[in-house]
N, C-alpha and C positions, 0 to 999 in steps of 0.2 A: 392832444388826443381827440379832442372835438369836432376840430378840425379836420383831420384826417377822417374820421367816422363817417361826416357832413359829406366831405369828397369821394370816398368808397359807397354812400349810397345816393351822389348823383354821377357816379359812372359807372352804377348797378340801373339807374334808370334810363341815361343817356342810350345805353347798350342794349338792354326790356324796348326803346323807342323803336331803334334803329332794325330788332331784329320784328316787331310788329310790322312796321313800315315795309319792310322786305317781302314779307307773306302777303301782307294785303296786294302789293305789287306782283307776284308772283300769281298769286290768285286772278288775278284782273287780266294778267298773259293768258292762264288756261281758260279761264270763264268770260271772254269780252262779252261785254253790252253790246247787243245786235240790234240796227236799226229796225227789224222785224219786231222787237220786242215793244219798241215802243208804236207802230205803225198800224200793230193788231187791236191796240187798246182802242175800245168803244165797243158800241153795238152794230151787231148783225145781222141781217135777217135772210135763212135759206132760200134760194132762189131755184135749184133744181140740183140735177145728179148727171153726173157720165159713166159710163160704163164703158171701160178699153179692153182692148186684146193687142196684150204685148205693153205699145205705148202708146198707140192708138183708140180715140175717142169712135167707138162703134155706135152708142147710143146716146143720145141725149133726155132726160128725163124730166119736166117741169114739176113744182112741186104741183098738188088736187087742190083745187079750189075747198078754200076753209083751214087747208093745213098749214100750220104755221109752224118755224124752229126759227128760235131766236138766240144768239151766243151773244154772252156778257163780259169782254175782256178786260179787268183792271190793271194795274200794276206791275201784279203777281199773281191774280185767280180769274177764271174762268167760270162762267155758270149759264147752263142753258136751259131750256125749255121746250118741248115741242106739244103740239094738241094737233089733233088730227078729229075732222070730228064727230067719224066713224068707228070711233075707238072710243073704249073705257079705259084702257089702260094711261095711268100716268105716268110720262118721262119727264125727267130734271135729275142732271148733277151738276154739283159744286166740286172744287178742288184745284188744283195749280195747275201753272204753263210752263213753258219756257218755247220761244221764239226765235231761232236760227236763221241763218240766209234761206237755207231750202229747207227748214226740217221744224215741225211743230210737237211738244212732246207735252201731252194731258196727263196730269194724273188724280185720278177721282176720286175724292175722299170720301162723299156720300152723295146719296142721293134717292130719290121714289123706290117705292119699292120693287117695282120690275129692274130700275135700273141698281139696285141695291145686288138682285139675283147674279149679274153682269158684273160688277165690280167683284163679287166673293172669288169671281175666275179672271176676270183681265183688269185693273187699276190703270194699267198704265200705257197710255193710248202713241200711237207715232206714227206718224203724217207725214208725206213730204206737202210741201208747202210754196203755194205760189201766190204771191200779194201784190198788192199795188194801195195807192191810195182808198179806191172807195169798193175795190172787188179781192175776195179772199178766194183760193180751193186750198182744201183738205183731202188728201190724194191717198188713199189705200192703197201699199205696194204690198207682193209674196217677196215670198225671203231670197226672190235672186232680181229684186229690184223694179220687176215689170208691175205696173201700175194698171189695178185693179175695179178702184172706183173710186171716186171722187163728190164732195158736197159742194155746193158753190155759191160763196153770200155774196151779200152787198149790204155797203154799209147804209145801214138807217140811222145813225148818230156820232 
């Protein structure tokens, strides 16, 4: 009887293994690890802005002498800063990523209090995304894909 009991709850566990292992695999087919996710990690520092029409770069924008926006990419979080220094206003948020071949996805958990007013209506930010080793953009597209504006760092660490 012991015996039996022993065998019934290691092929109640064998079977608990096999069907965890399956999900976690299953999981890993829908959500792969994107080389973008680990490529974005470190810091940032904005370098300027473009402005398109259609998909076209119309304008180029440097950032003003004194303005700084820095992005902090770990892991799993994201956290930036900017000072501008013509401005009172404080920006900074904190909150997660995730990193695709062409597509960046923010979402802000908190942060200053102007950027606090901005989070109660949008959290959850998407990019498309073009990276390289030491240069990033951040690309605002409208809902039928045409890409709007762009931020554009390089990496400082």
């Amino acid at each position: 009887m012991l015996n039996s009991s022993i065998l019934c709850i290691m092929k109640l566990s064998l079977i608990t293994l096999l069907f965890l292992i399956s999900i976690s695999s299953s999981t890993n087919q829908i959500f792969p690890k994107q080389d973008n996710d680990e490529l974005i990690i470190g810091t940032w520092e904005l370098q300027g802005f473009y402005h398109y029409d259609g998909n076209e770069i119309t304008d180029t924008v440097p950032t003003t002498d004194g303005y700084r926006q820095i992005k902090m990419y770990t892991k799993d979080h994201v956290m930036w800063t900017r000072y501008v220094p013509k401005d009172s206003i404080e920006w900074f948020g904190y909150g997660s990523y995730v990193a695709s071949e062409n597509q960046l996805i923010e979402t802000l958990e908190y942060g200053s209090e102007s950027m606090m007013n901005v989070i109660d209506t949008l959290r959850i930010f998407t990019f498309e995304l073009q990276i390289s080793e030491n240069e990033y953009s951040q690309i605002t597209v409208d809902e039928e894909g045409n890409r709007i504006f762009s931020e554009n760092y390089k990496r400082i660490e």
